[in-house]
One Martini backbone bead per residue (centre of mass of N, CA, C, O) as a GRO file, in nm:
protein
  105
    1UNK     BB    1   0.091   0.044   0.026
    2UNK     BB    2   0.085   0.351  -0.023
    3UNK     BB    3   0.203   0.639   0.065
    4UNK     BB    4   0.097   0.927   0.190
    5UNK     BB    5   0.200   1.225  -0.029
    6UNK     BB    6   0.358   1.008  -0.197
    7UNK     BB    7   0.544   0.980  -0.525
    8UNK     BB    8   0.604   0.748  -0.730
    9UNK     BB    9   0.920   0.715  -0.917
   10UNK     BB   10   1.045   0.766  -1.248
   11UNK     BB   11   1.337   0.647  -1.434
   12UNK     BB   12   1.446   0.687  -1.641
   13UNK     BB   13   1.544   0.563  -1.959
   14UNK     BB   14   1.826   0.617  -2.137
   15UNK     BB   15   1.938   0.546  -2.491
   16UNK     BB   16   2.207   0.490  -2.666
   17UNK     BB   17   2.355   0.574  -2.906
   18UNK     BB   18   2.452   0.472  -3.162
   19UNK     BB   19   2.704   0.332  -3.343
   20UNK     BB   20   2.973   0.319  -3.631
   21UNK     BB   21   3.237   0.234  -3.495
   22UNK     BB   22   3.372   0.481  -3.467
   23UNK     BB   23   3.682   0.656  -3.320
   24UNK     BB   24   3.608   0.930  -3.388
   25UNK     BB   25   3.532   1.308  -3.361
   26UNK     BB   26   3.616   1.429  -3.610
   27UNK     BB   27   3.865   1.724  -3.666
   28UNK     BB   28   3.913   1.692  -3.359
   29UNK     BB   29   3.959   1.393  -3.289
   30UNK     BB   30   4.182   1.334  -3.474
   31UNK     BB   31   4.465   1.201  -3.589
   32UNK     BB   32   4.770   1.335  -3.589
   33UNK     BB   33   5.062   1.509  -3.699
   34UNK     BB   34   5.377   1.683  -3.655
   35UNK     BB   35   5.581   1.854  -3.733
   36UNK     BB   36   5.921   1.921  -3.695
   37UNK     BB   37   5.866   2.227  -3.615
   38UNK     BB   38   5.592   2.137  -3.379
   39UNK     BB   39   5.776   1.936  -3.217
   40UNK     BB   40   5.912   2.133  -3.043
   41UNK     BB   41   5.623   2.192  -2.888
   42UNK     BB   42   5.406   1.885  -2.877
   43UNK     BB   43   5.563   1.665  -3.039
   44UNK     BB   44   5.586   1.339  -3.213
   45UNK     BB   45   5.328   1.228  -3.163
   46UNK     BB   46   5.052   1.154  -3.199
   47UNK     BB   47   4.738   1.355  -3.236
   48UNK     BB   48   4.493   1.578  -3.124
   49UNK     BB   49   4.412   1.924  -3.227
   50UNK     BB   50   4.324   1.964  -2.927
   51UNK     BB   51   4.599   1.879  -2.799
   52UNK     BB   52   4.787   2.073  -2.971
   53UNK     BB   53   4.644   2.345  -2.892
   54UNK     BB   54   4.694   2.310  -2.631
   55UNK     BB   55   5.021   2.288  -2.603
   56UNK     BB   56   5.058   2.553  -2.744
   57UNK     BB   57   4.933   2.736  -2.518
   58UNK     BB   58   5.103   2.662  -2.287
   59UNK     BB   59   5.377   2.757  -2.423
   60UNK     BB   60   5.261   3.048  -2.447
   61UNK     BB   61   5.224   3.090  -2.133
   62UNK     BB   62   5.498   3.008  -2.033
   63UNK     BB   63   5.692   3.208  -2.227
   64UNK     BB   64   5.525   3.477  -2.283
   65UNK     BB   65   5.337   3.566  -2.604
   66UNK     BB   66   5.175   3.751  -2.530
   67UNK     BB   67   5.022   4.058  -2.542
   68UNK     BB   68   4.981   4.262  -2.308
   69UNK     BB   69   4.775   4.467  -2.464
   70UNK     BB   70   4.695   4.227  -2.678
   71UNK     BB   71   4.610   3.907  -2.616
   72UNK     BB   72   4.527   3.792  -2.898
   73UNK     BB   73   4.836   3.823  -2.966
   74UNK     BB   74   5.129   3.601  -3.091
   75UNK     BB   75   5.469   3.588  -3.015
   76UNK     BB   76   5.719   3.513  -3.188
   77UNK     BB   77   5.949   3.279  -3.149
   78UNK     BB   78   6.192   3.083  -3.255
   79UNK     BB   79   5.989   2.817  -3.278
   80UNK     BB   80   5.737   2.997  -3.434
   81UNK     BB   81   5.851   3.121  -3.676
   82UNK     BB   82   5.810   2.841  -3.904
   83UNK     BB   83   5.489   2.826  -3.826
   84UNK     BB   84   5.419   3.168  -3.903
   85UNK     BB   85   5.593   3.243  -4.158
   86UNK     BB   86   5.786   3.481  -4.008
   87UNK     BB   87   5.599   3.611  -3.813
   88UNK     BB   88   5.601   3.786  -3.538
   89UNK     BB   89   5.256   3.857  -3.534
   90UNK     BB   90   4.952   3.673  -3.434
   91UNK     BB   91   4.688   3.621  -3.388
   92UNK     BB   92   4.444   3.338  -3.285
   93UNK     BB   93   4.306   3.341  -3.555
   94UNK     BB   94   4.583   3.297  -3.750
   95UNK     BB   95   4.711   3.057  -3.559
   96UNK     BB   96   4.552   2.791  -3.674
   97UNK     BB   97   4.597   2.853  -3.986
   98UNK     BB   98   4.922   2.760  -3.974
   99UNK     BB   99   4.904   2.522  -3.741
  100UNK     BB  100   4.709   2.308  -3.978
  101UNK     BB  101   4.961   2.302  -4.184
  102UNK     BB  102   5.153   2.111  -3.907
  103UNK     BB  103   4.922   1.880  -3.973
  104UNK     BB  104   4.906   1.552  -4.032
  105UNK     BB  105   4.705   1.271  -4.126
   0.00000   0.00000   0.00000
């Protein structure tokens, strides 16, 4: 006999998605490879997208090399100059399209 005043709870079941047996997860969970520019700074495992660009955030962080006055800005030292095709300084957002020239899959 249920108890007054308490309703009895049902629990959903959620079923999880099928999937096609693939083991990526699209371009950012990808394995890439990083050319030998990339890898004196993310290493030379293959790796995906998004490890390579945490990786490099890191280094960038880890250096200083963020622009002090404009954060978005990001200076190139020795290792990032050829990564960058000379550019002593690219925004963050023209540094993915730099950075994805030295991913290989």
């Amino acid at each position: 006999m249920p108890i007054r005043g308490k309703k009895e709870s049902k629990q959903r079941v959620t079923k999880s998605p099928q999937t096609s047996g693939r083991t990526t997860r699209g371009a950012v969970g990808g394995v890439v490879t990083p050319t030998p520019q990339l890898a004196h700074i993310v290493g030379s495992k293959p790796l995906s997208r998004g490890e390579a660009m945490r990786k490099l955030w890191d280094y960038i962080k880890k250096h200083d090399l963020q622009d002090p006055k404009n954060r978005r800005m990001i200076r190139a030292d020795d290792n990032l100059l050829p990564i960058f095709d000379g550019n002593k300084k690219l925004s963050m957002f023209e540094m993915t399209a730099y950075v994805s020239k030295h991913l290989l899959k």
